[in-house]
N, C-alpha and C positions, 0 to 999 in steps of 0.2 A: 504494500500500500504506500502510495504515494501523496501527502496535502503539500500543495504549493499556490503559497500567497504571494505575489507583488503588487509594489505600490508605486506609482509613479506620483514623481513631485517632482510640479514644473509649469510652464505655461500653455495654452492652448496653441503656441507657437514652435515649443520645443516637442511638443508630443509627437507630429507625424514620423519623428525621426527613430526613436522607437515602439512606434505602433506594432511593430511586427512583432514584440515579443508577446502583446498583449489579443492578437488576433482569433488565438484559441479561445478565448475566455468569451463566450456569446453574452455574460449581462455585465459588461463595463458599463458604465454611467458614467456621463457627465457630474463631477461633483468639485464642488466647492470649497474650500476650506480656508482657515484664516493662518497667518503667520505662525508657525509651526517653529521655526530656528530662526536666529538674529541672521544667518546668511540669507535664508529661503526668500523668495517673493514675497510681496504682501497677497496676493491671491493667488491660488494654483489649484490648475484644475487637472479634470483627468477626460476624455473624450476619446470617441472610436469615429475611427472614417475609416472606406474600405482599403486595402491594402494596395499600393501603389508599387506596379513594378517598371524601373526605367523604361521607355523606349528608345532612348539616346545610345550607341555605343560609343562607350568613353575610350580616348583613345589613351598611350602612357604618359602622352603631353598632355593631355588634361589631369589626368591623376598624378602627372609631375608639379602642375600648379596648385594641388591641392595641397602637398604633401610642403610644397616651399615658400608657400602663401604670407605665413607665417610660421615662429615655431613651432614645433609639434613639444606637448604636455608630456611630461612621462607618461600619464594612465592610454596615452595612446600610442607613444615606445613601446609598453609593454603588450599591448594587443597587436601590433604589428608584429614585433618580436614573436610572440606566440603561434600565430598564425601562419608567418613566415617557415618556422622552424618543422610546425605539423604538416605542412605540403599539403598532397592535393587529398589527404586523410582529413584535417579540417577538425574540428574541436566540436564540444559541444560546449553550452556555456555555464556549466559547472567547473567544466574540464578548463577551460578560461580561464577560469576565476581564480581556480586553485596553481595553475602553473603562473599567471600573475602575484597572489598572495594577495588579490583583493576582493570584497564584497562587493565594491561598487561598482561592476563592466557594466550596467544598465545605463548607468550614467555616463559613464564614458563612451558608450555606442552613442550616447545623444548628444554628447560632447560632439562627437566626430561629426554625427549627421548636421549638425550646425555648418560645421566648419564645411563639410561638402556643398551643403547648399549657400553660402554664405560667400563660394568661390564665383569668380567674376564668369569664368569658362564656363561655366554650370548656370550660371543663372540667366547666361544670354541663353540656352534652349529654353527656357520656360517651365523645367523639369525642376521636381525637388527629387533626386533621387535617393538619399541620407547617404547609410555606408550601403545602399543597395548596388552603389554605385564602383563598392570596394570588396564586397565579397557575397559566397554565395550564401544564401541564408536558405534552410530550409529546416523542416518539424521532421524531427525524426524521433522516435521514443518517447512520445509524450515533453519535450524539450526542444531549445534552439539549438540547430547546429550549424558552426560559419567554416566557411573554406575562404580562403583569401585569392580574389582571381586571379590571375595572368597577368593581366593588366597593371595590379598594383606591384606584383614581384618586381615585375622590369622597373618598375617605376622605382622603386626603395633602390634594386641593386643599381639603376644610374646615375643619384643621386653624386654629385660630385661636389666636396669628397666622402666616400661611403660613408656613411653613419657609423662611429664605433658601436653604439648601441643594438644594433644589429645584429652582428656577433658575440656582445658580451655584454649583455644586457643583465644585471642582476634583482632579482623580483623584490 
């Protein structure tokens, strides 16, 4: 037996980024709540829209401007890292979480999907792809599982100069 609760806390503007973890769950609600932590929003909701799969294919210049835009956060060092290192075997995100050493990948997928969509290459299509844009995401076992695609590999290993973090990334 398995219970699994998540809770998303954030705006009705960060959520599409990880809807996807929540697309199993048939009675999400819209809900409201008030200031929860001195960091948090003053309001944060939680909302479902149907699942969005790019139509755009990203090419590794564009996921090169994604990746050099601005810096990259460690919580998403170590998701690249992680992903990079699984191939085309791909994680699930327990499996994540625990070769990271952290609880919070939900957040840090939403982190990233900001930052995808929030790329200037990305936002001239019209697309908000999130990381749909960076790996493959799919429900396998009652759980998410991500493969990091093609596209992003090349894109990390052209990075000039390589990222040490890539190779020796420490959790």
């Amino acid at each position: 037996m398995q219970i699994q609760i998540m809770t998303f806390i954030g705006t009705t503007e960060e959520f599409p980024n990880v809807e996807h973890l929540f697309s199993d769950k048939p009675n999400v609600i819209l809900e409201k709540t008030t200031k929860a932590h001195p960091s948090a929003p003053q309001e944060q909701s939680v909302v479902t829209t149907p699942t969005k799969t790019a139509k755009t294919n990203f090419s590794v210049e564009d996921i090169t401007r994604v990746l050099d835009r601005i810096r990259i956060p460690r919580g998403q060092r170590q998701l690249y890292k992680a992903l990079y290192d699984a191939g085309e075997k791909g994680l699930f995100i327990a499996e994540l979480a625990s070769q990271m050493n952290r609880d919070d990948v939900p957040s840090i997928l939403g982190a990233l999907g900001n930052r995808v969509n929030h790329t200037e290459e990305v936002k001239r299509t019209g697309e908000k792809p999130g990381i749909e844009m960076l790996f493959e995401i799919q429900q396998r076992e009652n759980t998410w599982h991500y493969i990091m695609k093609p596209e992003l590999r090349k894109a990390l290993e052209k990075l000039n100069p390589r990222p040490d973090w890539l190779d020796n990334m420490i959790p």
